[in-house]
Every structure is written in structure tokens, then in C-alpha cells.
C-alpha positions as CSV (number, residue, x, y, z in Angstrom):
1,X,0.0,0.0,0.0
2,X,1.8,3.4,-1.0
3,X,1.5,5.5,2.1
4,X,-0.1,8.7,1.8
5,X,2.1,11.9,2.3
6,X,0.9,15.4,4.1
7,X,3.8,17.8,3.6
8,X,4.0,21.4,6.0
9,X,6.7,23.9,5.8
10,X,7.3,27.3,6.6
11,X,5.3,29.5,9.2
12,X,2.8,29.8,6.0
13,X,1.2,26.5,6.6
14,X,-2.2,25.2,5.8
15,X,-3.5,25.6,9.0
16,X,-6.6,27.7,7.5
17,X,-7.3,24.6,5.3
18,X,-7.3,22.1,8.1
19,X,-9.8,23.8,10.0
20,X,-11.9,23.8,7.0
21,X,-11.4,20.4,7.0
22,X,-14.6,18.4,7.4
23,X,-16.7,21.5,5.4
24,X,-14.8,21.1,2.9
25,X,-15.0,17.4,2.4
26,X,-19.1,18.1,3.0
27,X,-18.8,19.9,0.2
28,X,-17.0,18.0,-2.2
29,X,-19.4,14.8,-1.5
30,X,-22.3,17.0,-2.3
31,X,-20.4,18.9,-5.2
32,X,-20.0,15.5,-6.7
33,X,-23.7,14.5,-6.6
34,X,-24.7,17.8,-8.1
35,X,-22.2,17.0,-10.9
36,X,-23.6,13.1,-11.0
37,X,-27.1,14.7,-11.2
38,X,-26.5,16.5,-13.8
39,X,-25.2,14.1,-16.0
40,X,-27.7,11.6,-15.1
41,X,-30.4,14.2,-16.3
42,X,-28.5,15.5,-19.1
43,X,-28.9,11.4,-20.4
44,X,-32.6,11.5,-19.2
45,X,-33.8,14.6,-21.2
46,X,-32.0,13.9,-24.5
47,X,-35.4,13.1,-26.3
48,X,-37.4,15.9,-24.2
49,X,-34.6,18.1,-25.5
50,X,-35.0,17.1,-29.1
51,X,-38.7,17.3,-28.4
52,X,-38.3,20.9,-27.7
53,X,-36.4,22.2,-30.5
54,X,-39.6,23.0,-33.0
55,X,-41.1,25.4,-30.2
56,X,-37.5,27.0,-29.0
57,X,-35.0,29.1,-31.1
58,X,-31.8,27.7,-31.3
59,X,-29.9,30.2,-30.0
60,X,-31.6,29.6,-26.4
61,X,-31.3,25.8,-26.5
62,X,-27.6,25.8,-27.0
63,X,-27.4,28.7,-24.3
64,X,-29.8,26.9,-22.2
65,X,-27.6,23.6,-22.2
66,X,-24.3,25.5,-21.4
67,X,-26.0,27.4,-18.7
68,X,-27.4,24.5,-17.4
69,X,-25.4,21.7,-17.7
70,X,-21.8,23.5,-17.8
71,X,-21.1,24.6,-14.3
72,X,-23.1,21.9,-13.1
73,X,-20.9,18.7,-14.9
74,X,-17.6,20.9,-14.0
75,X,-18.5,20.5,-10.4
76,X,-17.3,17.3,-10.4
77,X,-13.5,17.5,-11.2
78,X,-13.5,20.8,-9.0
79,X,-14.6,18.4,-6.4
80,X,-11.5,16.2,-6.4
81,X,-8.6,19.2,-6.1
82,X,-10.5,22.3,-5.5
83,X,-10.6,24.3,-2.5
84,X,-14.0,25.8,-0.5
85,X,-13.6,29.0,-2.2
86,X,-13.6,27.6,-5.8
87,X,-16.1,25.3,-5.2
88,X,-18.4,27.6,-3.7
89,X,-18.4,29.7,-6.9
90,X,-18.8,26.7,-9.2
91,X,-22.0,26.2,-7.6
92,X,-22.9,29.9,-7.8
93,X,-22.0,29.9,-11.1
94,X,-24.5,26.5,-11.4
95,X,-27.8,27.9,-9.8
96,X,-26.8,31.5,-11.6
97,X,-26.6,29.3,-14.8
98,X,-30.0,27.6,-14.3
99,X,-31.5,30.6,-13.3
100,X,-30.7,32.7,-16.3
101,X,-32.0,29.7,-18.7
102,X,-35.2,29.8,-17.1
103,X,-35.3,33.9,-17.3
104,X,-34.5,33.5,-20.9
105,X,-37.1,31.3,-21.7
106,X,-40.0,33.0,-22.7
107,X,-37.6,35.3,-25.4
108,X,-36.6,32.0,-27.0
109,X,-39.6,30.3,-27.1
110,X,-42.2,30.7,-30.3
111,X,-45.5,29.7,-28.7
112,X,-45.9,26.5,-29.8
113,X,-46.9,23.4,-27.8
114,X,-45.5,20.4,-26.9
115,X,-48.1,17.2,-26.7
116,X,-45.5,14.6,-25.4
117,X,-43.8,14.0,-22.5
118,X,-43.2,16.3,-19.5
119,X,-43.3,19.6,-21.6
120,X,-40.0,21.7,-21.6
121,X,-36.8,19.6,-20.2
122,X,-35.6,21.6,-17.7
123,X,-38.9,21.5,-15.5
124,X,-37.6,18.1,-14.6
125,X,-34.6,18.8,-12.0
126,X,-35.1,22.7,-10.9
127,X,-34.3,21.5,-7.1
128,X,-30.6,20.2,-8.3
129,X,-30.1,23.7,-9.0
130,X,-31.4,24.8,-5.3
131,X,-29.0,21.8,-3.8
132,X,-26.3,23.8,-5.7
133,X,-27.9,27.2,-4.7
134,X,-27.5,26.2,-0.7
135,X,-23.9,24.9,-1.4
136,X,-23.0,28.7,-2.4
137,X,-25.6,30.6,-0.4
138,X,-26.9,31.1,3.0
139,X,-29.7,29.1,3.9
140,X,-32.6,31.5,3.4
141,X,-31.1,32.3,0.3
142,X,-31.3,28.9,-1.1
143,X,-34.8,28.0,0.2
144,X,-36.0,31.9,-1.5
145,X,-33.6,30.6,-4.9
146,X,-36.0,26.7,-4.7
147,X,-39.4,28.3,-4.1
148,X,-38.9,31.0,-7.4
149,X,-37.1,28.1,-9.8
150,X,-39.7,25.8,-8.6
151,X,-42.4,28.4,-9.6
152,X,-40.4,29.8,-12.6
153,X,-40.2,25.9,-14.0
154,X,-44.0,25.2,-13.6
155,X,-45.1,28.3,-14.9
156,X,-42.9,27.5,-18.2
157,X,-44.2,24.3,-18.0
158,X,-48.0,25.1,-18.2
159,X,-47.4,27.4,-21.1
160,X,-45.7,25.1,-23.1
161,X,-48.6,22.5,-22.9
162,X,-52.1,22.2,-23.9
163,X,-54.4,23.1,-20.9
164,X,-56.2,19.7,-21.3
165,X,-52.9,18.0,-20.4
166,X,-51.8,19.9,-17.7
167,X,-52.8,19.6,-13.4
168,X,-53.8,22.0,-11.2
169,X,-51.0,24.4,-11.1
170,X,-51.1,24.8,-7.4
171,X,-50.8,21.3,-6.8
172,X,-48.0,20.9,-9.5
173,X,-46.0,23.8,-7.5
174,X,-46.6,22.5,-3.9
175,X,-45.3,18.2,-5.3
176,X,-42.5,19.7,-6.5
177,X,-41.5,22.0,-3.7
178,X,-42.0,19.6,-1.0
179,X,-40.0,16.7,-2.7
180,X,-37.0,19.1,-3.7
181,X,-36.9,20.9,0.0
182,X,-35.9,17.3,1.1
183,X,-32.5,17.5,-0.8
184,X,-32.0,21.3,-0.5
185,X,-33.0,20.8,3.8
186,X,-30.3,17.5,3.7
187,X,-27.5,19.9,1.7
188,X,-28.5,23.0,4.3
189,X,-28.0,20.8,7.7
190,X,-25.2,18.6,6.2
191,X,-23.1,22.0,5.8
192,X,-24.3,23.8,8.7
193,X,-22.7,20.7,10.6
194,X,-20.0,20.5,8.9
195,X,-19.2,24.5,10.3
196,X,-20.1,23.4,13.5
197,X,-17.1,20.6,13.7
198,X,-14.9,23.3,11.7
199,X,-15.7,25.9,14.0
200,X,-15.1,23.6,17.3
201,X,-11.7,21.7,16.1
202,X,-10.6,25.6,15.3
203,X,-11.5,26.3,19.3
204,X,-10.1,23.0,20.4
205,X,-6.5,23.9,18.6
206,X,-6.9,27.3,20.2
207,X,-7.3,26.2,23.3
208,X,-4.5,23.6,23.4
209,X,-2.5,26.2,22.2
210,X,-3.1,28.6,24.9
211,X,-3.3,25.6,27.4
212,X,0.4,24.9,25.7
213,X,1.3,28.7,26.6
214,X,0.1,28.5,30.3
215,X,2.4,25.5,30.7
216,X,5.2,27.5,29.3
217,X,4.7,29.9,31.4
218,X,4.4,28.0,34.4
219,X,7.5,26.4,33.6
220,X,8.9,29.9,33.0
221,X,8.0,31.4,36.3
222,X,9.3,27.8,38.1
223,X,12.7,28.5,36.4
224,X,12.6,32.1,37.8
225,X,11.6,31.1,41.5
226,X,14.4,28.4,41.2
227,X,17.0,31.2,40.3
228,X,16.2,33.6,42.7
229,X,16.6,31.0,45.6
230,X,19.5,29.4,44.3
231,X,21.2,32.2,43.5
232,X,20.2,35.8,43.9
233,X,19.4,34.7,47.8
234,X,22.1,32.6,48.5
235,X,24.3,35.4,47.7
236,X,22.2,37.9,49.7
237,X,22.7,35.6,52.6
238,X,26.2,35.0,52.0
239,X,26.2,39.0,52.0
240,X,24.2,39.5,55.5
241,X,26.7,36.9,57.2
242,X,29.7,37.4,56.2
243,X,30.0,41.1,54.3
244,X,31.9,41.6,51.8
245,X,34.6,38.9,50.4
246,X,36.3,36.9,47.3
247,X,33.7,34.7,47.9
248,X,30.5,36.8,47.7
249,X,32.1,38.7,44.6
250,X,32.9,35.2,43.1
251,X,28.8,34.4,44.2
252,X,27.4,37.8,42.8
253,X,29.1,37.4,39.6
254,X,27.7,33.8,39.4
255,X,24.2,35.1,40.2
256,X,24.2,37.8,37.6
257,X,25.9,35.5,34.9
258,X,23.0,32.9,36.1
259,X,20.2,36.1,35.8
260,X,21.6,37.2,32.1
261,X,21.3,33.6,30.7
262,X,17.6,33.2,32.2
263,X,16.9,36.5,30.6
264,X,18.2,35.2,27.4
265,X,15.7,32.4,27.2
266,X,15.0,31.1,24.3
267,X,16.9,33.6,22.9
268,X,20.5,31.7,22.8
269,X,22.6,33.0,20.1
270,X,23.9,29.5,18.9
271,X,24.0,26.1,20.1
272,X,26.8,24.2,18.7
273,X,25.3,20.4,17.4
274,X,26.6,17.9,20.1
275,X,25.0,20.2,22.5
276,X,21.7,20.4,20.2
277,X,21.7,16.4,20.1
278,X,22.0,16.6,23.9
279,X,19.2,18.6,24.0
280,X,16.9,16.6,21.8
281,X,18.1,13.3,23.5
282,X,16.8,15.3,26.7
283,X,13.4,15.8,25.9
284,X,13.7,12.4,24.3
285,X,14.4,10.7,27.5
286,X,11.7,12.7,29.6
287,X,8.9,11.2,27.5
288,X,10.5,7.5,26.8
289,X,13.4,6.4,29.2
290,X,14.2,3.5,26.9
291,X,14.1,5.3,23.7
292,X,17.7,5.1,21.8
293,X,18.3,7.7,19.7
294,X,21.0,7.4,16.5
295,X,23.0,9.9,14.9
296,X,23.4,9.8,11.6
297,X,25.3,13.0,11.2
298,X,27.1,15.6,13.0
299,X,29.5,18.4,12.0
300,X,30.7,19.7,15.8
301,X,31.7,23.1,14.1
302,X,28.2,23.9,13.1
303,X,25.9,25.6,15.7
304,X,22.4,26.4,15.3
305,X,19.7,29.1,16.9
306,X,18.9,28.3,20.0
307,X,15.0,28.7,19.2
308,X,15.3,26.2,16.6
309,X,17.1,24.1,19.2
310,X,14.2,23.9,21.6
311,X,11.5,23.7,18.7
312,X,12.9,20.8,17.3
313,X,13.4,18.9,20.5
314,X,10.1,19.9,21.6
315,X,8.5,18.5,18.3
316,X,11.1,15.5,18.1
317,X,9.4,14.7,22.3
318,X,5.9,14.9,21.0
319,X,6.3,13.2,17.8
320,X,7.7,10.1,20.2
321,X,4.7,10.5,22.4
322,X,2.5,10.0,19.8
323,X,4.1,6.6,18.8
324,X,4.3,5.4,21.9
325,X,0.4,6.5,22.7
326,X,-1.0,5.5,19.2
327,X,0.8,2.7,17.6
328,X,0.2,-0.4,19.7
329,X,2.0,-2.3,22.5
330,X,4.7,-4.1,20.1
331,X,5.2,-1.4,17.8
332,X,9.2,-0.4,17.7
333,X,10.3,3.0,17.2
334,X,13.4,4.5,16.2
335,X,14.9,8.0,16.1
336,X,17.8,9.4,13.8
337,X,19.4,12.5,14.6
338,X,21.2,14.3,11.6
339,X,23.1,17.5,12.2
340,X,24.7,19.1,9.3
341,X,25.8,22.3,8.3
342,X,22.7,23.5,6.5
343,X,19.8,21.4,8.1
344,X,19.2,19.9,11.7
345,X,16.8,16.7,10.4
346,X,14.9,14.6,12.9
347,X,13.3,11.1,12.0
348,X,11.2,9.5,14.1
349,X,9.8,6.0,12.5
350,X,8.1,3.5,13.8
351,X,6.0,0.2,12.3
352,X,2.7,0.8,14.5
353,X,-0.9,0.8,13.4
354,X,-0.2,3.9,11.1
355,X,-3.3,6.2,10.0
356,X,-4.5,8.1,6.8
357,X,-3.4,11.1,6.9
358,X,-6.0,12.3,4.8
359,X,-8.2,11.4,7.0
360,X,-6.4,12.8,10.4
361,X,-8.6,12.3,13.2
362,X,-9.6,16.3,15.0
363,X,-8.7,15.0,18.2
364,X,-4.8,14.6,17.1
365,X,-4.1,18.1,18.4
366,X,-0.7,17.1,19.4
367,X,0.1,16.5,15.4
368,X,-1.4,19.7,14.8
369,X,0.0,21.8,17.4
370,X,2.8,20.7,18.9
371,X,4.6,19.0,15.7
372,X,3.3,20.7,12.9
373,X,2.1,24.2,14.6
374,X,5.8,24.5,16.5
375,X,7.5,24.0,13.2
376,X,5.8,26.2,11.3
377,X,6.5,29.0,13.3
378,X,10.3,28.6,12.8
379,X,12.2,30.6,9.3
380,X,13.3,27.4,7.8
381,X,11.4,25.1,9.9
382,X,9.4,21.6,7.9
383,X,7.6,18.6,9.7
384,X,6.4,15.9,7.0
385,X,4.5,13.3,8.1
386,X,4.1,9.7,6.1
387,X,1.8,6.9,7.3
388,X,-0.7,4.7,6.2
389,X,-3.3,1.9,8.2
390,X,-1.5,-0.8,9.2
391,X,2.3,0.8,7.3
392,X,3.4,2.2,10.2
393,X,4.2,6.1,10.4
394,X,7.4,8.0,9.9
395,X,7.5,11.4,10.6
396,X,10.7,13.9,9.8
397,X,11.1,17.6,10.9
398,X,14.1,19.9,11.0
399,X,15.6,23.3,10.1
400,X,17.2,24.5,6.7
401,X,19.2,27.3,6.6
């Protein structure tokens, strides 16, 4: 099985596409049974088509069948590739299309009557339009665009037909309203939902994120209540028992070296790359005790930011978390560290239950934020992840410079 690949780099990521996740793959179901529907009818009204061409000029059946059945068919390769946007005005276009067909009718039409069949051809699927219509529109928009097609259709219809073979209007108008407002109802919920899970997955990242952020500070103020009573107080006691000596100097200089590099942060000028492999075999460690980690490469001249340093090793910590959560009690895992002169590359592989990435479960907010999110805030910073069900998962991230 070829394992599907989801690619992320630079702080320009897709995150606005993965929060559109399940509405857009609401829409391209439903963008792909407008485009079915159309074909289907397309094949159904042939003969009511050729039927009609004694009482219509030509000019409006061939504009009538682009209208119509134009944006409507090209819904269906949009589906595959397209995003919301351009899928949102293909369907636009689609119920525009129908509507101006109808609208254009009665200057293409020379009064006479058809006998056979259902009368004009595009009576028989005005409601695929209004499925299209609430695919592009708000709701009461769509539901407004159904009950004037649906009227627009069955007036054209009655016209076109001797009065002996026609219903009652009315009733004609109400059957076809009520059995499209089924589909145009289903399409109107089905999206609505699908904003609804959009909307909440978008909260849920946001609040892991600022749930991430509280940590960090925590952790933050924990490293600054451990400073000042390790150093800036021990050398104020020193001070108050002993006054001034070698010693306090020697402490006071300590404390203020020790206060500069805490102020620094994650603002280190470089990290040369046996200390950054240290640092990644750290967070490594804290998360798995009994995870080895290989190098692969390491140039000990090169040294790298020290915010790419702590990304990384953050990521590379989660990224082994999430094997050793997700992939099954017998799964093995492995972790190669590369540390070259232009890139720090991590790759964490392992052979568990693997998953589609196409299909990445909402709740994998670790993936999102902590691996993908944390690399994609760095200048240079990728996170690829590989997997497939049942191939396992591999997962590489890094810095270019």
C-alpha cells in the first residue's frame, strides 16, 4: 500500500485549510452528486430536449444547455482538487446558470406546444439547482432561490402545454416544492454541521495552544523562583553573614551570569550540534526512558539558533509520544538525529498501526499543534508526516538554513 504523504513547511502553513477540514469534504461529496445529477439528467432529457427544439430558437437551447449543464458537470472534477472557495463559486455559477435559462425562456420560445412527455426539459430537476444554490448561499437564500425556480419551472411548464394535459398548477407547485426541499433541507443541515465541527476543532486547537502557553509559562515562572533561591538569595545571605569577600564577589558574579542567561531564554545565540543532540536526547528521555536515539550525522563546528534548538526537541518529544500513545503495545520505534551544516533533520519512524493522513482524526491536536504548529512557526522550519493503516508512520522535521 503506497502511504499517503501530508507535507507542511514554513510559518505559511495550511492551517486555514485544516480547520476547514470536514466543510470542505461536506462539500465536495455533495459537489460530486450535483455534478452526477446532472449528467444523469443530461442522459434522461436527451429526447425531451430534441422534443423541444420546433417550439424554442436555437440560440436559447444551446445557451440553455451550457447554462445548465456547464457549471453543473464541471462540479465534479472541481470536487477532487479544489478548495472551498472555488467550489463555492462553481456552484454559484451552477444555480446562476440555471437561473438565467429559465429567465431567458420566454424570449426564446415561439409559442408553440409540446403534446408529449413532461413539456420543456428543464422542468424536470429545478431542485438540483437549489441543492447547488445552498452549497454557495446562506440558507434562506437557497430555500428563496428553490421556491422561485420551482415556480419559474412550472409556470414554463404550463405554457408550453395544452391546458387539457396539464394539473392543477397549485398542486404541480406544492409536489415539486416539497420533494426538492428534502435535498435542498439535507444539503442546508449537512453544511451547517460541517461548520459546526470546523468551528469547534478551530477552538479546540486554540485552546490547546493557549493551554500549551500557560504551561510554558508556568514552567517559566518555576525556572525564575528556582534562580532567585538558588542564587540571587544565597548570595544575599552570603552577603548579611559574612560582608563583603572573594567569595561573595565570586557568588554575585555567578548570580548575575546565572540572571543574564535566564533573561536570554529562548533567545541563545547558537548552540553548537553535540549540545543540540544533547538537547533533543533530553526531551527524548523525559517522555521515553528507553528510547535510543542514532545519529546519523554531525558536524561539531556547526551551531544552530537556539530557538530552533528547543522547537525541534520539543516536536522531536511529542512526535515520540504519539508513537508510543498511538501505535500499539509491540510497535518499535526509532529516532535518527542528523546535524549538518545547513539542516538539523529529525526522524522519528516507527511500524505501529499507522493512519491516513488524509483522513487525520480532530482530536490529534498534538500532530497539529505541537509538531506541525511548533515548526511552522520557525524561518526554515518543515515537519512531513508519512503513514498509512497498518504501514506504520514516519515522521521527519528539521531546520534549513
Amino acid at each position: 500500500m503506497t502511504a499517503a504523504t501530508a507535507t507542511f513547511a514554513g510559518p505559511a502553513g495550511p492551517d486555514a485549510q485544516l480547520d476547514q477540514h470536514a466543510g470542505r469534504r461536506i462539500l465536495q461529496q455533495f459537489s460530486l452528486f450535483v455534478a452526477i445529477g446532472y449528467v444523469a439528467y443530461g442522459l434522461m432529457c436527451i429526447p425531451f430536449i430534441i422534443e423541444s427544439l420546433p417550439v424554442m430558437n436555437t440560440w436559447w437551447t444551446v445557451s440553455a444547455l451550457l447554462l445548465i449543464f456547464g457549471p453543473g458537470i464541471a462540479m465534479g472534477p472541481l470536487a477532487v482538487r479544489a478548495d472551498i472557495r472555488r467550489l463555492r463559486m462553481m456552484a454559484g455559477a451552477t444555480a446562476i446558470g440555471y437561473a438565467l435559462a429559465v429567465g431567458l425562456w420566454w424570449f426564446g420560445w415561439n409559442g408553440g406546444l409540446i403534446y408529449g412527455g413532461p413539456g420543456i426539459w428543464f422542468t424536470q430537476f429545478p431542485g438540483l439547482a437549489a441543492v447547488a444554490a445552498a452549497l454557495a448561499v446562506r440558507p434562506l437564500y437557497a430555500f428563496f432561490y428553490l421556491a422561485v425556480v420551482i415556480l419559474a419551472s412550472t409556470v414554463c411548464g404550463h405554457a408550453i402545454r395544452p391546458d387539457w394535459l396539464n394539473n392543477n398548477p397549485v398542486a404541480d407547485y406544492a409536489w415539486a416544492f416539497a420533494f426538492s426541499m428534502i435535498f435542498v433541507a439535507a444539503a442546508v443541515m449537512t453544511t451547517r454541521t460541517a461548520g459546526i465541527l470546523d468551528a469547534t476543532r478551530a477552538r479546540a486547537l486554540e485552546t490547546t495552544a493557549e493551554a500549551a502557553a500557560a504551561e510554558a509559562r508556568a514552567a517559566e515562572r518555576s525556572r525564575f523562583d528556582s534562580l532567585t533561591h538558588d542564587a540571587v538569595m544565597a548570595t544575599l545571605l552570603l552577603a548579611a553573614r559574612h560582608g563583603a569577600s572573594p567569595e561573595l564577589a565570586q557568588n554575585a558574579r555567578a548570580a548575575l551570569a546565572a540572571i543574564d542567561k535566564a533573561a536570554d531564554g529562548e533567545r541563545r545565540s547558537a548552540v553548537a550540534s553535540p549540545d543540540a543532540i544533547a538537547e533533543v536526547r533530553a526531551a527524548v528521555v523525559l517522555v521515553d526512558p528507553t528510547q535510543t536515539i542514532d545519529v546519523a550525522e554531525v558536524d561539531p563546528t556547526t551551531r544552530y539558533p537556539g530557538s530552533v534548538v528547543t522547537a525541534v526537541a520539543a516536536a522531536t518529544a511529542e512526535a515520540v509520544r504519539n508513537s508510543r500513545r498511538h501505535t500499539g503495545p509491540q510497535a518499535d520505534c526509532a529516532v535518527t538525529v542528523s546535524a549538518g551544516e545547513e539542516r538539523m533533520c529529525i526522524e522519528i519512524r516507527d511500524d505501529g498501526v499507522g493512519f491516513d493522513t488524509n483522513r487525520e482524526p480532530t482530536t490529534r491536536l498534538g500532530i497539529a499543534v505541537s509538531i506541525r504548529g511548533r515548526m511552522q512557526k520557525l524561518d526554515g522550519g518543515f515537519a512531513q508526516i508519512e503513514s498509512s493503516p497498518g504501514g506504520g508512520t514516519r515522521v521527519r522535521l528539521g531546520w534549513d538554513r
